[in-house]
MIGU-31189 format. One line per 8 residues: number of its first residue (from 1); their letters; for each residue x negated, y, z of N, C-alpha, C. Coordinates in Angstrom, 3 decimals. Layout:
NUM> a> X/Y/Z/X/Y/Z/X/Y/Z  ...;
***
This chain:
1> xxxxxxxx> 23.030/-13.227/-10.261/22.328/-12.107/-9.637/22.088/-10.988/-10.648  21.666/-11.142/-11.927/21.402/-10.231/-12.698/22.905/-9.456/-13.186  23.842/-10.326/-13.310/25.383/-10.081/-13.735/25.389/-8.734/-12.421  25.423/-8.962/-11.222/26.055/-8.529/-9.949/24.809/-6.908/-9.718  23.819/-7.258/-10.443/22.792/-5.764/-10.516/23.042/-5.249/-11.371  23.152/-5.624/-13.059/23.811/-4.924/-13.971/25.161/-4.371/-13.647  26.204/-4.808/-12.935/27.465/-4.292/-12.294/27.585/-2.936/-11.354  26.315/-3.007/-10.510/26.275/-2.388/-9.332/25.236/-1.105/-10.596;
9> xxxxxxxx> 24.538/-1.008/-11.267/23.833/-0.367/-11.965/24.957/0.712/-12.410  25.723/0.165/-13.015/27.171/0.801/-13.894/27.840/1.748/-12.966  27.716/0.547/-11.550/28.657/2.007/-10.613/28.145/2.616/-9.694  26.641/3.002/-10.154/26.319/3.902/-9.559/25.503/4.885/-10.285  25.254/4.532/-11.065/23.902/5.173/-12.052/24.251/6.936/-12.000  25.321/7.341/-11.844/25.305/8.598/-11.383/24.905/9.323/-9.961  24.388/8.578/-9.184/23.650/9.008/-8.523/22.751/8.293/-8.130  21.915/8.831/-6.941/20.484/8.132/-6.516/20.962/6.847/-5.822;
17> xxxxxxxx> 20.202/5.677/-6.391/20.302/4.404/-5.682/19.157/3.906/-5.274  19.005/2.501/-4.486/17.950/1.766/-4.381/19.114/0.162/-4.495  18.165/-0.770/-5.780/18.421/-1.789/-5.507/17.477/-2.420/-5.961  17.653/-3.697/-4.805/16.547/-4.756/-4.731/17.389/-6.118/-5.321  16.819/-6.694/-6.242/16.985/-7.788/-6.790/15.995/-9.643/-6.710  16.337/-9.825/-5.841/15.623/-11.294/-5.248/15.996/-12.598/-5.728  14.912/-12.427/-6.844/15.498/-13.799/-7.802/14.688/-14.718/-6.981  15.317/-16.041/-6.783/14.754/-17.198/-6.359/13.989/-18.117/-6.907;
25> xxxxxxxx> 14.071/-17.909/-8.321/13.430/-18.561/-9.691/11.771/-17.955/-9.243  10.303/-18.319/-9.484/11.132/-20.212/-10.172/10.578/-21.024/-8.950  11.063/-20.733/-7.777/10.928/-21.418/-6.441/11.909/-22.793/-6.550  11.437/-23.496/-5.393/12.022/-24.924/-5.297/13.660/-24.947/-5.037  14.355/-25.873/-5.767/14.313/-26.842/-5.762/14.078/-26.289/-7.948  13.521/-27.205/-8.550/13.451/-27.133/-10.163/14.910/-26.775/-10.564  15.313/-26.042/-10.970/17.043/-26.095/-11.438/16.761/-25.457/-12.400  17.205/-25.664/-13.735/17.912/-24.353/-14.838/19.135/-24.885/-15.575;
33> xxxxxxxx> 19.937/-24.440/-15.837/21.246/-24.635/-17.027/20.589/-25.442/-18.099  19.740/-25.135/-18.721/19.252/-25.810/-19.666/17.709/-25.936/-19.750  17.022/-26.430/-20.711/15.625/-25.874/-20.686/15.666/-25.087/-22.013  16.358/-24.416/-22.374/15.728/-23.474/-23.209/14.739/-23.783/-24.517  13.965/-22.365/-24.582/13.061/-22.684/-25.563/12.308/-23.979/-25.067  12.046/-24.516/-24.254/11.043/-25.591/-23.778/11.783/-26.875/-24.167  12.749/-27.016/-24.353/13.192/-28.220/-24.578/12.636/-29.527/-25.222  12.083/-29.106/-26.167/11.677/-29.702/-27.608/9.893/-29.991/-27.091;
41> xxxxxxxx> 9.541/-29.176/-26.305/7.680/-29.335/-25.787/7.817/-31.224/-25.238  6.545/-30.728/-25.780/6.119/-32.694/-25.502/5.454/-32.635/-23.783  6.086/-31.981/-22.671/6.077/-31.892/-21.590/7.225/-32.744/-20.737  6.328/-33.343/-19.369/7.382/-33.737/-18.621/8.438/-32.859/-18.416  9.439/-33.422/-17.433/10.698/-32.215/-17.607/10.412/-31.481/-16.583  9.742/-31.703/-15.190/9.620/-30.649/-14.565/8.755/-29.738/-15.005  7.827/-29.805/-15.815/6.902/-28.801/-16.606/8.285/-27.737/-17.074  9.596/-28.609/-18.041/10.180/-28.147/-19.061/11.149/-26.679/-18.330;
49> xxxxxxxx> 11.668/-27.834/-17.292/12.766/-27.114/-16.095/12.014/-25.775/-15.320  10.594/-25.794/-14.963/9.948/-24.956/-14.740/9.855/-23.903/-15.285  9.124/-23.875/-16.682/9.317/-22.831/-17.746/10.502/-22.396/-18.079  11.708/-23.053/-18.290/12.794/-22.362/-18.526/13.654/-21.420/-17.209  13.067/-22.462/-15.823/13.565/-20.758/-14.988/12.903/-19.850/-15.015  11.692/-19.033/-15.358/11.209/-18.325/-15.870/11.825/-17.685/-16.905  12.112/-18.383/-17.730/12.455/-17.486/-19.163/13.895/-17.377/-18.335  14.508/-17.619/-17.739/16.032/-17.278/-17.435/16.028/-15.728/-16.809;
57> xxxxxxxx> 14.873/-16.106/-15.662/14.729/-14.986/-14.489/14.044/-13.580/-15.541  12.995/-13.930/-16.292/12.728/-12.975/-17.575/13.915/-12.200/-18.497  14.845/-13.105/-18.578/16.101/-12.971/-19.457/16.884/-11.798/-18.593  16.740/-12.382/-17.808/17.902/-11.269/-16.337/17.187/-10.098/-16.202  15.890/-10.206/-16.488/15.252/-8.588/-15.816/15.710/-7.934/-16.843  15.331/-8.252/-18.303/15.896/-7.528/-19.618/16.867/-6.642/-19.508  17.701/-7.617/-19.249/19.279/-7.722/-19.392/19.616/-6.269/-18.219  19.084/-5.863/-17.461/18.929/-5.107/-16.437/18.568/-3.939/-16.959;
65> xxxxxxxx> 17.213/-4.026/-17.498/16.420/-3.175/-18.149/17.305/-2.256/-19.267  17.918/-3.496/-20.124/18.832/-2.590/-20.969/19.942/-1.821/-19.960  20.178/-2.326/-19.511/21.633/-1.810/-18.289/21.059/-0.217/-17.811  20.181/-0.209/-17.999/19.658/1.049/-17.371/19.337/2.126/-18.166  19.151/1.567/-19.471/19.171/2.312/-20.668/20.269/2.977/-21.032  21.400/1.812/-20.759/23.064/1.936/-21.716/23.126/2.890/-20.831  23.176/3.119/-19.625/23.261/4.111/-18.781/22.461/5.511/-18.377  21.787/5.551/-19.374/21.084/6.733/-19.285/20.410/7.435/-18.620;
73> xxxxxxxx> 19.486/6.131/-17.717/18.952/6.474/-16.020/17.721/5.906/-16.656  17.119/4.952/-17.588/16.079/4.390/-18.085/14.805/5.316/-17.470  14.658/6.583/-17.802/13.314/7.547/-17.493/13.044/8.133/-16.393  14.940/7.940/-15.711/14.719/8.515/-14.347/14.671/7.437/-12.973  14.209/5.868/-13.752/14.770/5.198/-12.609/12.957/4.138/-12.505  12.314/3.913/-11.194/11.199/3.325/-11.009/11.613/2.235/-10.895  10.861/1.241/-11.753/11.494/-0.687/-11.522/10.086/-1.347/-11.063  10.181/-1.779/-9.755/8.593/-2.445/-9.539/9.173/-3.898/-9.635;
81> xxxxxxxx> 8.078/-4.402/-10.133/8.540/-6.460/-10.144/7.418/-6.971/-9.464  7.430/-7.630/-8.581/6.303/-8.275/-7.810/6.752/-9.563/-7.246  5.713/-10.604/-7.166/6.171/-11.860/-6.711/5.738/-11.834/-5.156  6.340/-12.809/-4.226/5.807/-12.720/-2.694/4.322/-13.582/-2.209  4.314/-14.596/-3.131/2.917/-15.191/-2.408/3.029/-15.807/-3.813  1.766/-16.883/-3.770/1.043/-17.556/-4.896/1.817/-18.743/-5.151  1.374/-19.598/-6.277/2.045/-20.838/-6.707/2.460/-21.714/-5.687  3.382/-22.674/-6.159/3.818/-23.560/-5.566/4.616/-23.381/-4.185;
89> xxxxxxxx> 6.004/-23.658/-3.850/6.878/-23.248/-3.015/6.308/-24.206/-1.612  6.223/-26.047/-2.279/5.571/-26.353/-0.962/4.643/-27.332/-1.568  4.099/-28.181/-0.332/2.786/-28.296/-1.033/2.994/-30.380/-1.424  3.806/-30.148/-2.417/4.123/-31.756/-2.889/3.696/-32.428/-4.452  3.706/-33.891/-4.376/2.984/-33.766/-5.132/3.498/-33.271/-7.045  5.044/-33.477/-6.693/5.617/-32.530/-8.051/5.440/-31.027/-8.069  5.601/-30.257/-6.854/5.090/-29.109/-7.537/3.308/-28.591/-7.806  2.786/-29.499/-7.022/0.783/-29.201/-7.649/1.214/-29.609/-8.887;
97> xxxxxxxx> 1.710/-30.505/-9.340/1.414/-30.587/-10.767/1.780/-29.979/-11.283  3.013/-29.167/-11.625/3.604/-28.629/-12.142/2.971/-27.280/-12.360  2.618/-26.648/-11.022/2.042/-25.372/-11.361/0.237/-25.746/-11.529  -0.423/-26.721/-11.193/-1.523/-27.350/-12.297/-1.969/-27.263/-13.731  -0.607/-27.647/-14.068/-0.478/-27.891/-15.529/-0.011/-26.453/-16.331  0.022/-25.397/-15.504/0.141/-24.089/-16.013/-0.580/-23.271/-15.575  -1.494/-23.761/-14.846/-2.545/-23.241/-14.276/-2.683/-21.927/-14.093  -1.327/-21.915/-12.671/-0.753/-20.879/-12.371/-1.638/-19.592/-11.367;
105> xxxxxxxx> -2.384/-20.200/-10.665/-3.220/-19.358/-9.870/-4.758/-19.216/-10.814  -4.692/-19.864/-11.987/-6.124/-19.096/-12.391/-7.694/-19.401/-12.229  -8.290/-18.685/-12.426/-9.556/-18.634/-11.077/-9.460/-18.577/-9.692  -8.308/-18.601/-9.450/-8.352/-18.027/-7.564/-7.918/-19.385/-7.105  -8.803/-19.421/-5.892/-8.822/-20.805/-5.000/-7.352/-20.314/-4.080  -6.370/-21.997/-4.067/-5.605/-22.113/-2.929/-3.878/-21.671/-3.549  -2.965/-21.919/-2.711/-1.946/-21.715/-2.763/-0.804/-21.192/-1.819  0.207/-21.345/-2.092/0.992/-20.391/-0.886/0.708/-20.898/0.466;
113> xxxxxxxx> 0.931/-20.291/1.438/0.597/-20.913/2.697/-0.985/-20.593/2.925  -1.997/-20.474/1.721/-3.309/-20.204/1.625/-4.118/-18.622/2.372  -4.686/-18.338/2.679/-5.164/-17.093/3.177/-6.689/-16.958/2.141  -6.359/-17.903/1.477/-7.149/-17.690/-0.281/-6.401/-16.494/-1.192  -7.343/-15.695/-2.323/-6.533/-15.085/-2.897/-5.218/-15.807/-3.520  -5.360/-17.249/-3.877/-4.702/-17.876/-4.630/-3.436/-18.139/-4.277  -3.357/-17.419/-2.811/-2.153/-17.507/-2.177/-1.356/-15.843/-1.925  -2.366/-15.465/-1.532/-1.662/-13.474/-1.135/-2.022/-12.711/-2.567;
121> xxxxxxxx> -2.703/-12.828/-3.312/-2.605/-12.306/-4.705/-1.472/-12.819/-5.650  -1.192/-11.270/-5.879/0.612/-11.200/-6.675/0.602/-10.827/-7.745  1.475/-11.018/-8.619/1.379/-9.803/-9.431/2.244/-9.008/-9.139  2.235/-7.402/-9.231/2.682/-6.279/-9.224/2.743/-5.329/-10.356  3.894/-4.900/-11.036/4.307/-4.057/-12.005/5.309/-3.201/-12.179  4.699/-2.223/-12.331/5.329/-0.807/-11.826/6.106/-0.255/-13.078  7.059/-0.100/-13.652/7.342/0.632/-14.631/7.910/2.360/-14.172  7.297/3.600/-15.055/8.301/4.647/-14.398/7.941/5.392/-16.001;
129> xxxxxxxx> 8.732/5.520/-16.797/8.599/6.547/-18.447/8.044/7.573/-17.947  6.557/7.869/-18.332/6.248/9.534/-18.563/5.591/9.751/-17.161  5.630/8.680/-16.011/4.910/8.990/-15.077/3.680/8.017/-14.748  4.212/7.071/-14.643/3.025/5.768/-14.985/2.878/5.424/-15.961  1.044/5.368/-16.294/0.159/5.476/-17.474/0.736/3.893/-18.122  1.705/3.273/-19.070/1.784/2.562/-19.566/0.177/1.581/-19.971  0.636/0.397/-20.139/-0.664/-0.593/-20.070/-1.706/-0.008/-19.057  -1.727/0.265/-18.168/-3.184/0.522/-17.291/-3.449/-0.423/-16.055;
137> xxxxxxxx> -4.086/-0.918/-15.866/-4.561/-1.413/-14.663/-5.100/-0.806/-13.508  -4.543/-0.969/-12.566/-4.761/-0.196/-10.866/-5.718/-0.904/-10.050  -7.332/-1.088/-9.937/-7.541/-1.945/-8.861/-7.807/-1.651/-7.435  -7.004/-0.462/-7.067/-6.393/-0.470/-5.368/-5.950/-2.079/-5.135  -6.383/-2.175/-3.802/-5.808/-3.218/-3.303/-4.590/-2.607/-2.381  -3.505/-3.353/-2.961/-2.123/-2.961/-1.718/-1.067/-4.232/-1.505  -0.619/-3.648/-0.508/0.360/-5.382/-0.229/1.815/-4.318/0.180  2.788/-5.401/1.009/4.085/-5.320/0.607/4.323/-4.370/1.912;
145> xxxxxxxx> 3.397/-3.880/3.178/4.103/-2.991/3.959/3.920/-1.046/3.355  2.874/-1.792/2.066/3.042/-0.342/1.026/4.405/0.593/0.395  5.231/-0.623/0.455/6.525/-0.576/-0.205/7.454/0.392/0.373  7.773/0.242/1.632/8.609/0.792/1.750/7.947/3.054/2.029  6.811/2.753/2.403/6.580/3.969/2.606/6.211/5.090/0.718  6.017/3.984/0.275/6.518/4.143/-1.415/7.202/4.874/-2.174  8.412/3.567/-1.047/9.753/4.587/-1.857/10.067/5.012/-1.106  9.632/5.550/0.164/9.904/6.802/0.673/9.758/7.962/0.017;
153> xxxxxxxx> 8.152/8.077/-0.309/7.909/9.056/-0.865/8.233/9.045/-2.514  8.603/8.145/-3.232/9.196/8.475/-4.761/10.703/9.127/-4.323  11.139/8.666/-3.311/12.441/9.716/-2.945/13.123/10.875/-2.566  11.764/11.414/-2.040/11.328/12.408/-1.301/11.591/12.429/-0.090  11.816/11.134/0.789/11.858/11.244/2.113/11.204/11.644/3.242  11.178/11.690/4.373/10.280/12.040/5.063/9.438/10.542/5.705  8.090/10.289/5.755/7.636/9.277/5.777/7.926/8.760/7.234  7.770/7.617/7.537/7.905/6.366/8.561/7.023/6.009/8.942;
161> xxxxxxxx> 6.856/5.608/10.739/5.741/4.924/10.996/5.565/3.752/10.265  4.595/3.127/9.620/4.531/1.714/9.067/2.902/1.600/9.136  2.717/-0.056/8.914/1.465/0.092/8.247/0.895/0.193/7.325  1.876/0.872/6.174/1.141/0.704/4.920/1.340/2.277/4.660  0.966/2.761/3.302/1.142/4.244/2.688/1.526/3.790/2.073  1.806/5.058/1.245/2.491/5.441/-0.141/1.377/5.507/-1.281  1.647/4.384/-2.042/0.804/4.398/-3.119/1.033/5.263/-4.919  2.367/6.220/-4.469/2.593/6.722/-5.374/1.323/7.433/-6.129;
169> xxxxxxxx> 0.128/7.948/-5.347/-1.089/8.637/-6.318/-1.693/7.880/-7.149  -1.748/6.469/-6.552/-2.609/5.274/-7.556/-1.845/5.192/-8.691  -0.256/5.029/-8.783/0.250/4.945/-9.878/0.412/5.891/-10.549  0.565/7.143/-10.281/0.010/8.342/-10.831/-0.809/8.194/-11.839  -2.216/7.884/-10.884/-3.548/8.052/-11.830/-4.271/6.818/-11.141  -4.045/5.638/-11.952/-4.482/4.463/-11.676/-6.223/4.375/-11.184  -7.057/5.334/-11.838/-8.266/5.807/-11.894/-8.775/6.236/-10.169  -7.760/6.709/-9.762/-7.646/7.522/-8.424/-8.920/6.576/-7.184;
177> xxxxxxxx> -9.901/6.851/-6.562/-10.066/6.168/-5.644/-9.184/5.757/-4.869  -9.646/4.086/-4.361/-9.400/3.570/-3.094/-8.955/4.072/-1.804  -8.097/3.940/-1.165/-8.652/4.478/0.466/-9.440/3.511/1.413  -10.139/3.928/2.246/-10.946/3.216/2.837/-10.601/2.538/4.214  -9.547/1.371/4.023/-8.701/0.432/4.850/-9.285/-1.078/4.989  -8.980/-1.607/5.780/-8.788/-2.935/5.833/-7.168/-3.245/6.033  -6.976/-4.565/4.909/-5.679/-4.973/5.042/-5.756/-6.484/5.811  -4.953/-7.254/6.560/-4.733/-8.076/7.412/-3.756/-9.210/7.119;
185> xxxxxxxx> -3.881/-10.340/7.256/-2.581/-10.903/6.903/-2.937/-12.184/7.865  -2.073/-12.920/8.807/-1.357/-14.044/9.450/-0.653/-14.652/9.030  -0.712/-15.992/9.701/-0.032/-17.357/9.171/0.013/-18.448/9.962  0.869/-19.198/10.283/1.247/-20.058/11.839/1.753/-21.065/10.400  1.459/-21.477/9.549/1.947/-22.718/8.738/1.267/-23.470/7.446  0.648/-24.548/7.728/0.642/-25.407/8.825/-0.151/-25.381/9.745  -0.859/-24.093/9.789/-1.684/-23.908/11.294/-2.330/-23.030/11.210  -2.294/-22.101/12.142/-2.934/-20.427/12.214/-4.133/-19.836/11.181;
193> xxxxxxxx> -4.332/-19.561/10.464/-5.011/-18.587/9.689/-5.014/-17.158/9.664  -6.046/-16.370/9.063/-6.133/-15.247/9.408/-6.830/-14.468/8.070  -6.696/-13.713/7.469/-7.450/-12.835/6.140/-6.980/-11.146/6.670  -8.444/-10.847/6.636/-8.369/-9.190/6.120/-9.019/-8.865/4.579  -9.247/-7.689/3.962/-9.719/-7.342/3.423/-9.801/-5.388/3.598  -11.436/-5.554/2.808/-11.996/-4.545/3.097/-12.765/-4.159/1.756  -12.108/-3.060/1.065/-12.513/-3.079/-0.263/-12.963/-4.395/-1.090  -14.402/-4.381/-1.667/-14.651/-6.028/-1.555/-15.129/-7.055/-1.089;
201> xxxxxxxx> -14.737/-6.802/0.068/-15.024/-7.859/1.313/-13.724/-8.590/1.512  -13.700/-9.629/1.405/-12.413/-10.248/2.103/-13.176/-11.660/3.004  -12.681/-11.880/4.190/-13.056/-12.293/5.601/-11.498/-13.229/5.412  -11.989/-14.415/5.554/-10.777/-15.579/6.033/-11.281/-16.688/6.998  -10.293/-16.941/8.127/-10.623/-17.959/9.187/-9.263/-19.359/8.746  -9.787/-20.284/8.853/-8.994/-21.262/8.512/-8.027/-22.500/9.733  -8.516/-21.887/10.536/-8.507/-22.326/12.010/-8.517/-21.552/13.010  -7.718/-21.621/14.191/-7.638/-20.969/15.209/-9.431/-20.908/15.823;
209> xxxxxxxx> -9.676/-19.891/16.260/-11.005/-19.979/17.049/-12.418/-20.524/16.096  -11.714/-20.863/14.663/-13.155/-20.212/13.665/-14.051/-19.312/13.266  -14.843/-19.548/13.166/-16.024/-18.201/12.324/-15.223/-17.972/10.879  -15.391/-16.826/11.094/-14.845/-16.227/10.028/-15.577/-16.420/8.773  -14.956/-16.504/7.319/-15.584/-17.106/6.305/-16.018/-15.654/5.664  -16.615/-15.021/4.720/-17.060/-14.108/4.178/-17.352/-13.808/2.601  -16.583/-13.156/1.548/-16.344/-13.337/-0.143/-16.903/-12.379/-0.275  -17.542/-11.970/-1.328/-17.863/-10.477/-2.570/-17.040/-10.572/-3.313;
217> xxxxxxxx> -15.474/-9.951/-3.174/-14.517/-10.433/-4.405/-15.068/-9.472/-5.740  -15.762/-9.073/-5.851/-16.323/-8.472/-7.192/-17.259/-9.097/-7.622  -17.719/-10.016/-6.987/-18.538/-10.827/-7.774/-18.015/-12.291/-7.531  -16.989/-12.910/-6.661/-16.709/-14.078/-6.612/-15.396/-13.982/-6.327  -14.390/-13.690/-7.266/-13.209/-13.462/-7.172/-12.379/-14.948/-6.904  -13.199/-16.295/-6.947/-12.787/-17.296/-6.903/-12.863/-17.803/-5.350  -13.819/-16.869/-4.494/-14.104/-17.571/-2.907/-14.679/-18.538/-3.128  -15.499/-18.556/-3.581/-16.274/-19.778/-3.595/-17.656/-20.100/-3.117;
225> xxxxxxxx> -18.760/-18.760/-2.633/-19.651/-18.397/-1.900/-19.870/-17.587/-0.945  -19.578/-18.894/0.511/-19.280/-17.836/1.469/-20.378/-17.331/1.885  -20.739/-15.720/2.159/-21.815/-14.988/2.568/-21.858/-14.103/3.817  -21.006/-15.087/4.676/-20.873/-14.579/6.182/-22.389/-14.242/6.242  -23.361/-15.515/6.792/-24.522/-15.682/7.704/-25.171/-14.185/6.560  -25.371/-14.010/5.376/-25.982/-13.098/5.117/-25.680/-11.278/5.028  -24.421/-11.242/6.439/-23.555/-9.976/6.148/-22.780/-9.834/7.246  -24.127/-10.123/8.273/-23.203/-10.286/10.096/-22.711/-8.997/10.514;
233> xxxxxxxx> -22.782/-7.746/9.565/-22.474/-6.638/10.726/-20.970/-6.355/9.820  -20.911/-6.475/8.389/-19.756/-6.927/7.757/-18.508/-7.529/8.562  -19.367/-9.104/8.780/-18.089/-9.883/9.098/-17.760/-9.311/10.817  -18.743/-8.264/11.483/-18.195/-8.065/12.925/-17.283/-7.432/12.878  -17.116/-6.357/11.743/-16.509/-5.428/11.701/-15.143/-5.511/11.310  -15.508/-6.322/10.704/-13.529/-7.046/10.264/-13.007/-8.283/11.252  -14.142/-8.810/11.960/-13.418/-9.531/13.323/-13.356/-8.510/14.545  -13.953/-7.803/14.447/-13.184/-6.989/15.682/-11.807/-5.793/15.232;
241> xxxxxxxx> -12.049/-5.331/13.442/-10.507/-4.819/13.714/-9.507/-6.044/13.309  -9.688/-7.184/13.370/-8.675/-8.397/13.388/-8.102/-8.620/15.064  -9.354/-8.699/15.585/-8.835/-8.754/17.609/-8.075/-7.389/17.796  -8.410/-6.282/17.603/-7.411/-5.483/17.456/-5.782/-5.162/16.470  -6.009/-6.001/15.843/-4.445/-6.050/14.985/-3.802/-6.873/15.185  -3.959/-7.675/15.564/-3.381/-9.302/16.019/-2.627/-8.690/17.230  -1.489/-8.731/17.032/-0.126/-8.724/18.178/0.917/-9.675/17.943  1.369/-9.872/19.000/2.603/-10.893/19.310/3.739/-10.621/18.737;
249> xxxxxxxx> 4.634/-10.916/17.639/5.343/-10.632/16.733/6.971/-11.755/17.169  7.848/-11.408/17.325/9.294/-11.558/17.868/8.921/-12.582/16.580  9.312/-11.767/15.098/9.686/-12.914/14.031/9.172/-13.950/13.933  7.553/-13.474/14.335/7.230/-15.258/13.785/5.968/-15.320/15.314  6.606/-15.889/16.464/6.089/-15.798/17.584/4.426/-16.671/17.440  3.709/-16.404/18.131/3.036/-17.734/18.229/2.965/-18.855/19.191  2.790/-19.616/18.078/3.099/-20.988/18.773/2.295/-21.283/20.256  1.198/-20.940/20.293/-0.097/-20.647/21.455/-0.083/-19.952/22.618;
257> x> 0.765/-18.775/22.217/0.533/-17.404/22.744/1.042/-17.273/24.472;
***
């Protein structure tokens, strides 16, 4: 994959492109060529095999990175890297350990499939020379239907209905206020869940036809004290724009519905 983007980089870099690069690393099944620097660690091997698709998939972005240099597009070209959901591909007992033992989600409760941060919290990294403030931290909250209206506007397109904006001002000026949204997210696996968030409020139901649970992610970034009962006009307000966002979706139908 990195061979076939560095290729496609070469024959096009003279004009405007978009390419997306979807490494599978370091998702299931464990595979690498070798283990790499890890070889020699006094770690089981799926610890070893783990870390080294990482350093492979790390190796490939480089390898890219320079490609873009040799080509002389380096300052004029935006590279975002973001992962899709939180640790662990499924929920067995080789990969808890594995991402356990690297104690991959952190402070944040839960994992993929989770409507915990520990599951929809990504990382996201923006590189652009001379336009984004190198080393800075952004704490807008944004998710992935941000994207495309994004690079709409880093392109100068004309924008799209979607539900997300263009977060080009935050990366601008990381400093920039918030906008004042709630974001939403669904899940039918292994059984209906539901998360919005609302600056720092985030609201998660764990069950179809639950009370909604209630976080201060600025003060409990872990979810770990829920403060529904003390913040009822809070949690109404994000269950009623949840009954309003909740529609019947072709891709991922519901199972109920």
């Amino acid at each position: 994959m990195s061979e076939d983007a560095q290729e496609f980089i070469r024959r096009n870099h003279a004009d405007p492109f978009f390419l997306y690069v979807a490494y599978s690393s370091p998702h299931s099944p464990y595979i690498a060529p070798t283990q790499g620097s890890y070889a020699n660690e006094s770690w089981d091997n799926d610890e070893k095999t783990y870390a080294s698709m990482i350093e492979y998939m790390d190796r490939g972005i480089g390898e890219i990175l320079d490609t873009l240099k040799a080509t002389g597009i380096d300052e004029q070209t935006v590279v975002f890297f973001a992962s899709d959901n939180g640790p662990r591909s499924e929920p067995t007992e080789q990969q808890t350990k594995v991402v356990n033992f690297f104690d991959s989600n952190g402070i944040l409760q839960g994992y993929k499939r989770d409507m915990y941060e520990g599951g929809i919290r990504d990382p996201l990294i923006v590189r652009w020379p001379q336009h984004v403030p190198a080393g800075k931290t952004c704490s807008v909250p944004t998710y992935f239907p941000d994207f495309l209206p994004t690079a709409l506007d880093l392109a100068g397109a004309s924008p799209q209905n979607s539900d997300g904006l263009s977060i080009k001002p935050f990366l601008l000026n990381p400093s920039r206020k918030a906008p004042d949204r709630i974001l939403y997210w669904e899940f039918y696996e292994p059984e209906f869940r539901q998360a919005a968030r609302w600056g720092r409020w985030k609201a998660v139901r764990l069950k179809r036809g639950a009370p909604l649970e209630l976080y201060d992610l600025s003060k409990d970034p872990s979810e770990q004290h829920d403060i529904a009962a003390q913040n009822v006009d809070v949690v109404k307000h994000l269950d009623d724009f949840i009954v309003r966002t909740h529609i019947p979706s072709a891709e991922y139908p519901d199972p109920q519905s």
